[in-house]
C-alpha positions in Angstrom: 17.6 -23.5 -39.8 20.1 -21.1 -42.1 21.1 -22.8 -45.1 24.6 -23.9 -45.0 24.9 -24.7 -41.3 25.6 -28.5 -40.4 22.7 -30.4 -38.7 23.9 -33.0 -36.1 21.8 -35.6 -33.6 22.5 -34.0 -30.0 23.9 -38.0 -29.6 26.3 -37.4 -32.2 27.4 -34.3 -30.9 27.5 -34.7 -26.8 28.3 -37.5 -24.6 25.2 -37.7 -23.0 25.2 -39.5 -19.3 29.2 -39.0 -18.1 30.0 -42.5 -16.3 29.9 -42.3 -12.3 33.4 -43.8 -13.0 34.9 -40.8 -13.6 34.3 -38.7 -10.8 35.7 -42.2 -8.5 39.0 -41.4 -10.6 39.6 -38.2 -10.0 38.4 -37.9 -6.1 39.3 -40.1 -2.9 36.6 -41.5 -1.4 36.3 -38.6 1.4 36.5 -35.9 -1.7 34.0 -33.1 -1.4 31.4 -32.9 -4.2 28.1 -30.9 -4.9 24.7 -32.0 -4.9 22.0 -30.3 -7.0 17.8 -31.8 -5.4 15.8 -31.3 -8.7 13.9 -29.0 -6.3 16.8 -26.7 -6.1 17.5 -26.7 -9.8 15.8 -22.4 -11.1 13.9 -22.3 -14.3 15.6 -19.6 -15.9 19.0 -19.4 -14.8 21.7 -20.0 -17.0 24.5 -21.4 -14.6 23.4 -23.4 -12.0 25.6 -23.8 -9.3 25.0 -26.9 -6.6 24.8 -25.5 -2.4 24.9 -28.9 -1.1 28.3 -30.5 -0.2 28.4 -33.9 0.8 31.5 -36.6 0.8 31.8 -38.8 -2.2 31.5 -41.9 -0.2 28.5 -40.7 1.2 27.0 -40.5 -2.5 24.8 -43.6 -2.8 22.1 -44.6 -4.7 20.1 -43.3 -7.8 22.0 -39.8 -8.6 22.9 -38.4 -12.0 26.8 -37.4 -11.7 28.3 -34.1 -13.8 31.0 -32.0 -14.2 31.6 -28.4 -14.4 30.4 -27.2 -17.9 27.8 -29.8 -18.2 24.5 -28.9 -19.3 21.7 -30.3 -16.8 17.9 -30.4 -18.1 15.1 -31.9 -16.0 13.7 -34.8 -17.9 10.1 -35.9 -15.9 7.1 -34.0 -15.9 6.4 -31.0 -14.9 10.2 -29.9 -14.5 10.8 -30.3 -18.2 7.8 -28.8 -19.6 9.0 -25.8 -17.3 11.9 -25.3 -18.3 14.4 -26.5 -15.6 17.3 -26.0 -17.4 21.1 -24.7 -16.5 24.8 -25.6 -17.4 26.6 -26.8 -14.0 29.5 -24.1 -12.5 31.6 -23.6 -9.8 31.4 -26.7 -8.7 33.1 -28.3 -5.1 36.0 -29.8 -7.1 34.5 -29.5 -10.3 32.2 -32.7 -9.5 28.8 -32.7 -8.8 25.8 -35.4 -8.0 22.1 -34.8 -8.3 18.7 -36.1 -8.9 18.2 -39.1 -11.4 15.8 -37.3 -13.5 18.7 -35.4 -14.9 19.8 -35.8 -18.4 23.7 -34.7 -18.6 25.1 -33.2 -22.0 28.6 -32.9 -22.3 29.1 -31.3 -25.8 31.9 -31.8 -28.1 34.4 -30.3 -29.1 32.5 -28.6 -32.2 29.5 -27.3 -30.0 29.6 -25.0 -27.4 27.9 -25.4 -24.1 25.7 -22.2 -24.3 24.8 -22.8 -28.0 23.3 -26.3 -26.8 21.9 -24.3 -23.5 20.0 -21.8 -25.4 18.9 -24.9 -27.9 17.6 -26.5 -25.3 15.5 -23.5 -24.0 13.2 -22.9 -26.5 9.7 -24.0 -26.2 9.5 -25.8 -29.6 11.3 -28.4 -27.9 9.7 -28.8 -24.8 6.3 -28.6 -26.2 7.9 -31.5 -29.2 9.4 -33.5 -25.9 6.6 -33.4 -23.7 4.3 -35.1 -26.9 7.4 -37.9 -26.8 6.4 -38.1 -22.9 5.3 -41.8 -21.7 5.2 -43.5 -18.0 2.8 -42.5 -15.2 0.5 -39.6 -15.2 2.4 -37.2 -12.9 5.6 -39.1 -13.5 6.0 -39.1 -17.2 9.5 -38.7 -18.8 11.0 -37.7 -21.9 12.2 -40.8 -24.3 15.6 -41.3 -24.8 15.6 -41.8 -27.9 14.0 -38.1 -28.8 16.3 -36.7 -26.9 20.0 -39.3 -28.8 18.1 -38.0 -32.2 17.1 -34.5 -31.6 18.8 -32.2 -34.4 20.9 -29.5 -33.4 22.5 -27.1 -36.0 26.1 -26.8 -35.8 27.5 -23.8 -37.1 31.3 -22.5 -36.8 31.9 -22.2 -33.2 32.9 -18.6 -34.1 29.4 -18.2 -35.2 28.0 -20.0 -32.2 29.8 -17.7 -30.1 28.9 -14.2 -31.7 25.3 -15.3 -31.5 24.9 -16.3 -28.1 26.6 -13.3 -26.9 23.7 -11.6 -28.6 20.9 -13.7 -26.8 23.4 -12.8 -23.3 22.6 -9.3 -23.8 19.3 -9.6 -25.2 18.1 -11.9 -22.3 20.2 -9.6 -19.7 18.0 -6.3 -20.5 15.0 -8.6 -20.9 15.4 -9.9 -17.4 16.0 -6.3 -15.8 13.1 -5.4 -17.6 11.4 -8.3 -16.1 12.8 -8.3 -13.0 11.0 -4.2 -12.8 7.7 -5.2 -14.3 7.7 -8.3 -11.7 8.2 -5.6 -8.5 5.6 -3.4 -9.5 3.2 -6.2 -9.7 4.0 -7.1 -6.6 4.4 -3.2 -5.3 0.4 -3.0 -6.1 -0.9 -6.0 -5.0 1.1 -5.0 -1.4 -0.3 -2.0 -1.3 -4.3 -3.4 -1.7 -2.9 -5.9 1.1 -1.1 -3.3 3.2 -4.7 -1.4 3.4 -6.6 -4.1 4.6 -4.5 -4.8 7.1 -4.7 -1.3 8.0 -8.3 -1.3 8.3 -8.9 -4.2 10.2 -6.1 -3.4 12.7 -6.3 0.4 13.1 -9.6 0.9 13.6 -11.3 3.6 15.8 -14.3 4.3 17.9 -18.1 2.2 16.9 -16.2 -0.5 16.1 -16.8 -3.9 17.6 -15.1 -7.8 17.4 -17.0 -11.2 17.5 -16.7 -14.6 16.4 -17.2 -14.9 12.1 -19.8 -17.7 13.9 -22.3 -15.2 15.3 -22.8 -13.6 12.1 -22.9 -16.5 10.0 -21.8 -20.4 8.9 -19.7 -22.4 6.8 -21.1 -25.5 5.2 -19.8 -28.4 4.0 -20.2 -29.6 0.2 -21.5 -33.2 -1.1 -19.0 -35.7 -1.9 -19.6 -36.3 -5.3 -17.8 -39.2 -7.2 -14.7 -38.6 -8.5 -16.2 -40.6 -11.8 -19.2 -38.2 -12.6 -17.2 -34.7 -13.0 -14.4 -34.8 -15.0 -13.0 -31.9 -18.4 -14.4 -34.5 -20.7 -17.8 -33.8 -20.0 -19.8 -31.6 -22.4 -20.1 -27.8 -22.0 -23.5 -27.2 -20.6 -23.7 -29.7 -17.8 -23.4 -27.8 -14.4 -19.6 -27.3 -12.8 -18.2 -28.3 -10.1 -15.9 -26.4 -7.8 -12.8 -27.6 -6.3 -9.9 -25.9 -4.8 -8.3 -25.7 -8.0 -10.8 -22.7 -9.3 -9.7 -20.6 -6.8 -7.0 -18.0 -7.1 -4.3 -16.3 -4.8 -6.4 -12.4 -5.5 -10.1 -14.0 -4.1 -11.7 -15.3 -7.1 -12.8 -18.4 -9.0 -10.9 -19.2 -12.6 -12.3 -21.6 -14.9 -10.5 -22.6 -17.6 -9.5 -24.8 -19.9 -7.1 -26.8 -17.8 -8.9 -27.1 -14.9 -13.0 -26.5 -15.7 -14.7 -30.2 -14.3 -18.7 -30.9 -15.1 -20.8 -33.1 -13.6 -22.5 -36.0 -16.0 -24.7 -37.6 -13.0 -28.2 -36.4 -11.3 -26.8 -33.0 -9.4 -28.8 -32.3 -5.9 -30.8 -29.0 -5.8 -29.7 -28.2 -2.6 -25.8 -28.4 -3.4 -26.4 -25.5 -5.8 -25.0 -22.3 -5.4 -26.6 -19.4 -6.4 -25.2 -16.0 -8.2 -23.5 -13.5 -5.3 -22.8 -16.1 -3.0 -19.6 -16.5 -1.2 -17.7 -19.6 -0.6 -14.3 -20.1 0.8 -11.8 -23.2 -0.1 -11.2 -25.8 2.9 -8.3 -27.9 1.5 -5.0 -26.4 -0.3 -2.7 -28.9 -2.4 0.2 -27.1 -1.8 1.8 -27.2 1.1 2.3 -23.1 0.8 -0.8 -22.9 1.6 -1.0 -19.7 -1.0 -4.8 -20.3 -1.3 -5.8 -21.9 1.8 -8.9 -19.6 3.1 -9.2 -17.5 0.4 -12.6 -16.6 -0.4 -14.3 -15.8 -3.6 -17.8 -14.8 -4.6 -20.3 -17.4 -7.0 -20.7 -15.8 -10.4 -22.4 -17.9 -12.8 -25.4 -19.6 -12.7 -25.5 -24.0 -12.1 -22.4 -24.7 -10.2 -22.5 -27.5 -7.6 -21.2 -27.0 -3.8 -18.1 -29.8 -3.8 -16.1 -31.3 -1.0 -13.7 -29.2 0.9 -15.6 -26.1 -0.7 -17.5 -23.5 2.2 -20.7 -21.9 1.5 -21.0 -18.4 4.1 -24.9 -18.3 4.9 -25.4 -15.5 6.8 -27.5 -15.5 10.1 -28.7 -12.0 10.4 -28.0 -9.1 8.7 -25.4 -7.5 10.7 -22.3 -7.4 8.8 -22.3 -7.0 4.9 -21.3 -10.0 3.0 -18.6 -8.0 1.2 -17.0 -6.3 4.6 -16.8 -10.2 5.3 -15.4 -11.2 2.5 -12.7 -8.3 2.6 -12.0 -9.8 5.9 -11.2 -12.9 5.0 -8.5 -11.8 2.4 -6.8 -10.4 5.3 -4.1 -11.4 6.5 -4.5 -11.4 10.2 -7.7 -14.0 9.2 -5.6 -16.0 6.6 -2.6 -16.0 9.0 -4.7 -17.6 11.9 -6.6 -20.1 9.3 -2.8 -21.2 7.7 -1.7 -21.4 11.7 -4.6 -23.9 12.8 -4.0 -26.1 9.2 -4.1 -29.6 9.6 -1.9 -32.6 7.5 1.4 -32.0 5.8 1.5 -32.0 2.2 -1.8 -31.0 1.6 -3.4 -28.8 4.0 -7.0 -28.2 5.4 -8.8 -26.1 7.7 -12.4 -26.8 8.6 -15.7 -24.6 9.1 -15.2 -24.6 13.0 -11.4 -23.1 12.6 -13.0 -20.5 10.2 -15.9 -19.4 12.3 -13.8 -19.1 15.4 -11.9 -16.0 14.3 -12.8 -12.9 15.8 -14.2 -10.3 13.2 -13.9 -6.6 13.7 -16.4 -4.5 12.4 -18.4 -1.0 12.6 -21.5 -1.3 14.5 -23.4 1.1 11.5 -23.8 -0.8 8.4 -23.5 2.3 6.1 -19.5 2.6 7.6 -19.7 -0.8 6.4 -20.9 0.0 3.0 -17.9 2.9 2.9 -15.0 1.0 4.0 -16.0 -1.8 1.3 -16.4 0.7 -1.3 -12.8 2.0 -0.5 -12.0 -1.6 -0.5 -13.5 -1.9 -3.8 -12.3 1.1 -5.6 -8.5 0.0 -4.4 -8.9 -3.4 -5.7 -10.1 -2.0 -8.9 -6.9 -0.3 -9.5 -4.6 -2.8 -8.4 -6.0 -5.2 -11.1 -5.9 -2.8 -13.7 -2.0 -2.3 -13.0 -1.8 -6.0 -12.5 -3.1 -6.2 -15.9 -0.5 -3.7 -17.4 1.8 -5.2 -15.6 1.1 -8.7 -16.9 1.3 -7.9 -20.4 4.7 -6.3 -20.2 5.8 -9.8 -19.1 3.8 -11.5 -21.4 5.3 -9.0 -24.1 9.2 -10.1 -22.5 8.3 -13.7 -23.2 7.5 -13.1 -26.7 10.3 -11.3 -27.7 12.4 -13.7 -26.0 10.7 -16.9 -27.9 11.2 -14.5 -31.5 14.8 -13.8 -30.2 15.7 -17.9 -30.0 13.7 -18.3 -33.3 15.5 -15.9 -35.2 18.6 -17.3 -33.6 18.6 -20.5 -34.4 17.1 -19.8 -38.0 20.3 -18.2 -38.8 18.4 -14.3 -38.8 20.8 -13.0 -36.1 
């Protein structure tokens, strides 16, 4: 922090948790007010500005209450470690009601509320809350008492001003930047989609449809205990699939975060082997963003889980690849998402999978073709994806040195 520049607890500095009290005080009973679901709170956006309406009377229970100008952040895991973040405007009467999990700021006098939100933004201090963390895995929240003695610098609120209209225009340009870099990923990944759609649907004469079950099946994986596989276990020891590896562009990821070995006696015959292709069978989300996605085996000792579909083909009629293509369609995805079963998290089964109907050219070597077009497209798409994704990762940085050098007193 720049020499000379006051250093303040954010207790000392904001009323933190505004009384219910006062929103009873200044509204009748029937008074309109907004609510803001943590679910609806952005990551990323700098005013936040609560669509629900509902009575004050009919406000009950748990809910965090603000005003306009208040500064909202998320304080339970994973919202806060995200980022959920936003000062509180244009409010139904100025009076708004939201999830408990909020923590409400309501600076001072001597500290403006876009100083404190751009404070509050940076990752050194989610990454120095998060450590503070403590409850339930999956519910954990920050501590109160990191947040009452967190130190904020305090300059003139002239000088507060003149740099956070910096960061304003900084973070504007950044985010149009962004916001381009973010279509164009998008603009090639729909076009790689867009032409297998094309293909399957617009196909001409030798071509032919039957059931994905007369060219091949889907089996189950062993249901290995939960205890045996786990990111403790040492490198070396065979992996373990689970929905989790697999991502939204038909591949398997291991990494750090979600890698799991095995430490008990693995069966031979749940062992995949190098090439072959398995598809996932359960989805957590309830988006289903991965839920039929295939992807292709590419390391050697990795154990056929649970909810995980090994394709064994039955004759040789269709290359596995043309199949495979197929199934990151999104006339098969569409049918598989259609016939999912549960509510939160989703699952389709082998006989749901091997009841779609498959088109396909009679002549393997049109096979072989279309799949090479299939694989030359895909090629491209990932290596603009990959452009694509450092530009954003590039944008991130410079917005991380930009709150640095702000708050360092460099601006």
């Amino acid at each position: 922090m720049k020499a000379g520049w006051p250093v303040k607890k954010l207790g000392e500095v904001c009323q933190i948790k505004p009384p219910k009290s006062e929103a009873r005080s200044l509204l009748a009973a029937d008074g309109l007010v907004s609510f803001l679901p943590m679910e609806k709170m952005g990551i990323g956006e700098k005013f936040v500005r609560a669509t629900h309406v509902k009575p004050l009377s009919a406000v009950v229970g748990s809910y965090t209450y603000f005003a306009d100008g208040d500064v909202l952040l998320a304080k339970i895991t994973p919202c806060f470690e995200n980022g959920k973040l936003g000062i509180a405007e244009g409010l139904i009467n100025g009076i708004g009601f939201g999830s408990s999990e909020y923590i409400v700021f309501r600076p001072e006098k001597m500290l403006g509320k876009e100083w404190l939100y751009y404070y509050l933004s940076r990752e050194t201090f989610r990454v120095e809350g998060a450590a503070r963390m403590s409850g339930a895995v999956g519910h954990k929240r920050v501590a109160k008492e990191f947040i009452e003695s967190y130190p904020i610098p305090v300059p003139p609120l002239s000088e507060q001003q003149r740099i956070v209209s910096i960061l304003d225009e900084a973070f504007d340009g950044i985010a149009a930047v962004k916001a381009n870099a973010e279509k164009n990923l998008q603009n090639a990944r729909a076009l790689f989609e867009c032409h297998l759609q094309s293909v399957f649907t617009q196909h001409g004469e030798g071509w032919m449809k039957e059931l994905i079950g007369s060219v091949c099946d889907v089996q189950h994986g062993f249901a290995f205990d939960g205890v045996d596989f786990s990111n403790d276990v040492p490198a070396g020891n065979p992996l373990v699939i689970t929905p989790g590896n697999f991502t939204e562009d038909g591949r398997l990821l291991f990494n750090e975060k979600n890698t799991k070995r095995f430490s008990g006696a693995p069966l031979d015959r749940y062992r995949f082997g190098i090439g072959d292709l398995v598809v996932v069978m359960t989805d957590l989300s309830s988006k289903m963003k991965i839920l039929g996605k295939p992807a292709f085996v590419e390391t050697n000792d990795v154990l056929h889980n649970q909810r995980i579909g090994r394709v064994v083909f039955l004759n040789d009629r269709i290359e596995k690849r043309f199949l495979y293509y197929f199934m990151m369609s999104e006339q098969f995805l569409k049918s598989i998402k259609m016939s999912a079963t549960e509510t939160m998290v989703k699952h389709t089964a082998p006989k749901r999978i091997l009841n779609n109907l498959i088109p396909f050219p009679r002549d393997r070597k049109a096979q072989q073709a279309i799949v090479a077009q299939f694989d030359f497209l895909r090629e491209e798409t990932q290596r603009l994806e990959s452009i694509y994704q450092r530009k954003l990762a590039a944008l991130d940085a410079l917005k991380k040195s930009l709150l640095h050098q702000a708050f360092s007193g460099h601006l």
